[in-house]
C-alpha positions in Angstrom: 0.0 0.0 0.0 2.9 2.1 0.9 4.0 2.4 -2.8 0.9 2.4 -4.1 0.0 5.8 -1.7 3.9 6.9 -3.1 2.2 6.5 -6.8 -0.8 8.3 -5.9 0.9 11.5 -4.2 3.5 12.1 -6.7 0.7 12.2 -9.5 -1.8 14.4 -7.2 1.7 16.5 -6.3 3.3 17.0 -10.2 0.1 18.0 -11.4 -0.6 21.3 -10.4 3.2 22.2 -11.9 3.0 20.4 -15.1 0.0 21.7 -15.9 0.7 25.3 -14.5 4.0 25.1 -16.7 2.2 24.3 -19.8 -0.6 27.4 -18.6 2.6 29.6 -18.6 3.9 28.4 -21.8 0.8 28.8 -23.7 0.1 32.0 -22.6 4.2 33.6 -22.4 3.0 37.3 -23.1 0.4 37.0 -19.9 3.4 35.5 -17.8 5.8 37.3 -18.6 3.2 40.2 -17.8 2.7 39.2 -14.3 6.2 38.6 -13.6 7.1 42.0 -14.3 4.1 43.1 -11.8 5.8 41.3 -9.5 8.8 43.3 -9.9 11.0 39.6 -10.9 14.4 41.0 -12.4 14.8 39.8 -15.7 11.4 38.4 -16.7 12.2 36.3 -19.8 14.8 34.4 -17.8 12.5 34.1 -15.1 10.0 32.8 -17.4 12.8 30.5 -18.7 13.3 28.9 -15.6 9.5 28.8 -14.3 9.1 26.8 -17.3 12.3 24.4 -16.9 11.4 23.7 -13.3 7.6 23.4 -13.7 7.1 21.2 -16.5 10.7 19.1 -16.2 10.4 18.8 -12.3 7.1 18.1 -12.6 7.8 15.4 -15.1 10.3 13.7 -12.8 8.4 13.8 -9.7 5.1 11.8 -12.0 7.6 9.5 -13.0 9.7 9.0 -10.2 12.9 9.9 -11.8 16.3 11.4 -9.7 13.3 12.0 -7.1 15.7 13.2 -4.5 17.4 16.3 -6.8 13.4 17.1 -8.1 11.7 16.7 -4.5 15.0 18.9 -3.4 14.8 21.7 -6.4 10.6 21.2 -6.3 10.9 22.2 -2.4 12.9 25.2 -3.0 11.3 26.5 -6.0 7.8 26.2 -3.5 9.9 28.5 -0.8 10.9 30.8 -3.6 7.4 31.2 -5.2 5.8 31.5 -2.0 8.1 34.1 -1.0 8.3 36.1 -4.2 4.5 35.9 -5.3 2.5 35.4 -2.5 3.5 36.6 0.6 0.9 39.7 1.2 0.0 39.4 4.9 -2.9 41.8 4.7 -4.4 39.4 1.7 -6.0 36.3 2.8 -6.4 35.2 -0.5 -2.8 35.1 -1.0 -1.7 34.2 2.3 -3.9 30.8 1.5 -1.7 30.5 -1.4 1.6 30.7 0.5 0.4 28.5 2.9 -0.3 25.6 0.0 3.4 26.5 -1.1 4.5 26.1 2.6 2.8 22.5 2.9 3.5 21.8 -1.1 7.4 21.9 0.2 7.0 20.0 2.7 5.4 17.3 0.7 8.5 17.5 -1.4 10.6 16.9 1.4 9.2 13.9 2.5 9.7 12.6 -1.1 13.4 13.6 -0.7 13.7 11.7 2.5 11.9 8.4 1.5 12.2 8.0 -2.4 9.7 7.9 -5.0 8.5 3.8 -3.9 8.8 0.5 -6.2 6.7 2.5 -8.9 9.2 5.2 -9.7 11.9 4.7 -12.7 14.9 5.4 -10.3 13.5 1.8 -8.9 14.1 0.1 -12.5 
């Protein structure tokens, strides 16, 4: 059951970022847009790297591939985007957001601890 629960989480988990990197990539002008808002510096090479660690991390984590370097960068980039986009204390709405960050990194770091499970390619 334990693997099978492993299988489960990392597909429930990589979703949200493969499908908000392909949202992003889709729509680059709208991104790229709301990147600047967010006073990022350099916006295309933000955009770059939102889109290398969204779609290929999430990738890896479905798959179960070098889980331990994705759960690890996965984490981070949570921290990061939490930090960067939605920590606005006087904006619940937000705050909600940077709470699912919070608890999305430390999903990531339990895969980093324990492995993907017997259905992950670093297993084969």
């Amino acid at each position: 059951m334990n693997d099978i629960a492993s299988l489960i989480g990392r597909v429930m988990m990589s979703a949200i970022f493969i499908n908000g990197g392909i949202g992003k990539a889709m729509a680059p002008d709208a991104t790229l847009a709301m990147f600047a808002k967010i006073s990022l510096p350099n916006p295309p090479l933000a955009y770059a790297v939102t889109l290398a660690v969204e779609i290929l991390g999430g990738v890896a984590i479905l798959v179960g591939w070098k889980i331990r370097w994705a759960a690890a960068i996965m984490a981070i980039w949570c921290i990061a985007t939490a930090m960067a986009a939605h920590y606005h204390p006087g904006d619940r709405g937000q705050m909600i957001h940077f709470m699912k960050n919070i608890c999305m990194a430390g999903g990531f770091l339990q895969l980093f601890a324990l492995g993907a499970g017997r259905f992950g390619l670093d297993r084969r």
